[in-house]
Structure formats: structure tokens, C-alpha cells
C-alpha positions as CSV (number, residue, x, y, z in Angstrom):
1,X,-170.2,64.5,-35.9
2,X,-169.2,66.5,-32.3
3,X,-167.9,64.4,-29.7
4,X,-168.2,64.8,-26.0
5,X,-168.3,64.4,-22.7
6,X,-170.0,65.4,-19.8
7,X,-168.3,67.5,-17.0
8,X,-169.6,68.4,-13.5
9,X,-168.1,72.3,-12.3
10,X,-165.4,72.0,-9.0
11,X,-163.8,74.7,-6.8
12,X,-162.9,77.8,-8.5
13,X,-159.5,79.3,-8.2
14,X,-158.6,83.0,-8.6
15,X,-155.2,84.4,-8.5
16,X,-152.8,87.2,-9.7
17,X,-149.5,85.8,-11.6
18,X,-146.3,87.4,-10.9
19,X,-144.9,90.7,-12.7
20,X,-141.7,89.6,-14.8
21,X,-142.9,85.9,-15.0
22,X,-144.0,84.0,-18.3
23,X,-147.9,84.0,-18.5
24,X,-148.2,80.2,-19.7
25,X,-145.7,79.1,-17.1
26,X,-147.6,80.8,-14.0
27,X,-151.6,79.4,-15.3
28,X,-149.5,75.8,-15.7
29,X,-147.7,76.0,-12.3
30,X,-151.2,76.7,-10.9
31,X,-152.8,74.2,-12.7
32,X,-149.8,71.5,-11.4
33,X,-150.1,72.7,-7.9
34,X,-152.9,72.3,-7.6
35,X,-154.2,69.1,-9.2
36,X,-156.5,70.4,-11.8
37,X,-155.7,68.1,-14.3
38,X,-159.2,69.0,-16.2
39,X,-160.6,72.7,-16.2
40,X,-161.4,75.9,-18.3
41,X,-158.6,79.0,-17.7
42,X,-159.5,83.0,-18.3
43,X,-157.7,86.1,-17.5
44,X,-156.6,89.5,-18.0
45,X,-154.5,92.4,-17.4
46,X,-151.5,93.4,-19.5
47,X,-148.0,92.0,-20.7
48,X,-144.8,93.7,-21.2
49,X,-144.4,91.4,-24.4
50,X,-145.8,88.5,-25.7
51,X,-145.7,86.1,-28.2
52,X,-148.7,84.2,-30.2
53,X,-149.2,81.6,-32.4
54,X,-150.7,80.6,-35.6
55,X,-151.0,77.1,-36.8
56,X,-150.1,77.0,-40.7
57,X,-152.8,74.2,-41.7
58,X,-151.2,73.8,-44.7
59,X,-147.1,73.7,-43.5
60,X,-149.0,71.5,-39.9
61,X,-147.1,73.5,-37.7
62,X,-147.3,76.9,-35.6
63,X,-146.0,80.5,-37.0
64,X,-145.1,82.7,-34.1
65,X,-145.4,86.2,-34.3
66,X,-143.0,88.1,-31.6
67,X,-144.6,91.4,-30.1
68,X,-141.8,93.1,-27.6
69,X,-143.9,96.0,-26.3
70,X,-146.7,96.9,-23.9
71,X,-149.9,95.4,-24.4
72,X,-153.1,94.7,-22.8
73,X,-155.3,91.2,-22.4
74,X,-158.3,91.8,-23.3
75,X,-158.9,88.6,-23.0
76,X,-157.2,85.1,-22.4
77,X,-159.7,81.6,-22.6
78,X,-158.6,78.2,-22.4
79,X,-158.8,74.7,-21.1
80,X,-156.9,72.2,-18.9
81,X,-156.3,68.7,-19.8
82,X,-153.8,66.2,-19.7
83,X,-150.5,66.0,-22.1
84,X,-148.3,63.2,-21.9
85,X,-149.9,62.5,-17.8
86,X,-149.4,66.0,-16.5
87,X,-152.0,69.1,-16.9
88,X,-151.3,71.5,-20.3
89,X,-153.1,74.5,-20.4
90,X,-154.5,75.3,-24.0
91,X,-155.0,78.9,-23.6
92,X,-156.0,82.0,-26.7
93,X,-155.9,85.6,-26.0
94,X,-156.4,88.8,-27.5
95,X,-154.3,91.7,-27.1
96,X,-154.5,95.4,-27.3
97,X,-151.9,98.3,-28.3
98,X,-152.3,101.8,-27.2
99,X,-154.4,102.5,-30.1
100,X,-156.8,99.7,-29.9
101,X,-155.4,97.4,-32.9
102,X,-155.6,93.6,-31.9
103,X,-153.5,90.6,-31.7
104,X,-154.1,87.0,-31.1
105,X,-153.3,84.0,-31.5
106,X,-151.9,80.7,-29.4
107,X,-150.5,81.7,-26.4
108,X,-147.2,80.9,-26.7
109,X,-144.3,80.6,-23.8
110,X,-142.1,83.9,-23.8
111,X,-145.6,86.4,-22.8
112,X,-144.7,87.9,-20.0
113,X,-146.6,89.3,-17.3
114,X,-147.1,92.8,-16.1
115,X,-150.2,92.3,-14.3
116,X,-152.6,89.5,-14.8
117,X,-155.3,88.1,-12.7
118,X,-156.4,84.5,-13.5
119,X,-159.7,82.2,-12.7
120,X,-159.3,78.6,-13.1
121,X,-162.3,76.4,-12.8
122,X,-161.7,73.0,-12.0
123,X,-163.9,70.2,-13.6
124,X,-164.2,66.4,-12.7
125,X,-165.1,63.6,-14.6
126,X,-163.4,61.2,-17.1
127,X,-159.9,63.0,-18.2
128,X,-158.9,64.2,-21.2
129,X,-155.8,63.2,-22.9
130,X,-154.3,65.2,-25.4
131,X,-152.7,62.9,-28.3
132,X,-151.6,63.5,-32.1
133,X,-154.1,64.0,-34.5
134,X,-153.3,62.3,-37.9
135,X,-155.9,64.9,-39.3
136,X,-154.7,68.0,-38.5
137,X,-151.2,67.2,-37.2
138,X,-152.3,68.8,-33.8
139,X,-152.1,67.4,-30.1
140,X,-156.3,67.0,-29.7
141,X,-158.4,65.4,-27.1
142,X,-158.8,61.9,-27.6
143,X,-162.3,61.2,-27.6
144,X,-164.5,58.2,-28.1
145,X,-166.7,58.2,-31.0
């Protein structure tokens, strides 16, 4: 059965990253600045290359597919929480090539920015902790059953 918890919505902060810069690395230095520690992420815009992930469920780890051209994010939707006591964003995006095929996947560190614009909504309540998951091998939310 689902587990959850309840969250109450905070400020909401809206920003442009910085062309040249990695995508995860600018949301996360946000997030850090800032304090949100527990949120939901989105953006969009476009990426002079990027790199997503796929988790192998069978092999339990991540298969990275490297894409070094132009594309655009179509879009980018994640969450906040904590990882080892500081924020981790947990972000998936969709991206699109000149001739409308897609590609998605985990974002992955080595995306990097053309243009984006970001909104981070911060939440409060109880954190969440990110933590192994015998299960699926996977750093998931701990949560109280």
C-alpha cells in the first residue's frame, strides 16, 4: 500500500539558470541557497547537450545515454528532498530534436544549459530523507508505514 505524507505549499521561486552551466548543478545550487530542503522543481527551455538516465532494474544500476547536440526541454519535473542532510534534486525531463523525436530519462549531471527558466516550490512539513532501498537498489524516501 502507498505511503505518505502530508505537505503544506511555501514561497515559490522562479529563476533563469546560466547559459554554459550544468542544469542539475544550477536547480541544486538553488535549492542549497536557499534552504529548500523539501519542494517540487519544473522547467524548460533548451540544452546544448545533455545526458539522461535509465535505471537497468534488472543490472540495479543507471544506463546513461549521452546526447551532444541541441535540444529542447519540453519538460523537466522533479522533487527536493534530503540525501545524506543536504537537499538532492530528483528531477525527469523530456527533450526534443529538431524534428520532434523525444528523449528522456533521469536527469543526469553533464546537461548543460542554453536557456532554461526554473520554478521551485518550496514545501514544509516533516522532511524527507532519501535512503537505500533493499528492493529496488534505489536511494527512495524513507517513509513510515
Amino acid at each position: 500500500m502507498a505511503t505518505w505524507r502530508t505537505m503544506q505549499a511555501g514561497r515559490v521561486l522562479m529563476g533563469r539558470g546560466a547559459f554554459g552551466q550544468d542544469l542539475l548543478e544550477e536547480i541544486t545550487g538553488v535549492c542549497r541557497a536557499e534552504g529548500v530542503t523539501l519542494g517540487r522543481v519544473e522547467a524548460l527551455g533548451a540544452v546544448q547537450k545533455a545526458r539522461v538516465g535509465y535505471y537497468n532494474q534488472a543490472a540495479r544500476r543507471y544506463q546513461f545515454l549521452d546526447l551532444d547536440r541541441p535540444l529542447e526541454i519540453t519538460a523537466l519535473v522533479g522533487n527536493v528532498s534530503l540525501k545524506d542532510g543536504r537537499p538532492m534534486v530528483h528531477a525527469h525531463v523530456t527533450l526534443g530534436d529538431e524534428r520532434g523525436n523525444a528523449f528522456g530519462g533521469h536527469l543526469a549531471p553533464g546537461t548543460v544549459i542554453f536557456a532554461c527558466e526554473f520554478v521551485i516550490q518550496d514545501l514544509s512539513g516533516e522532511p524527507l530523507e532519501r535512503g537505500l532501498d533493499e528492493q529496488t537498489g534505489l536511494p527512495l524516501w524513507g517513509m513510515d508505514d
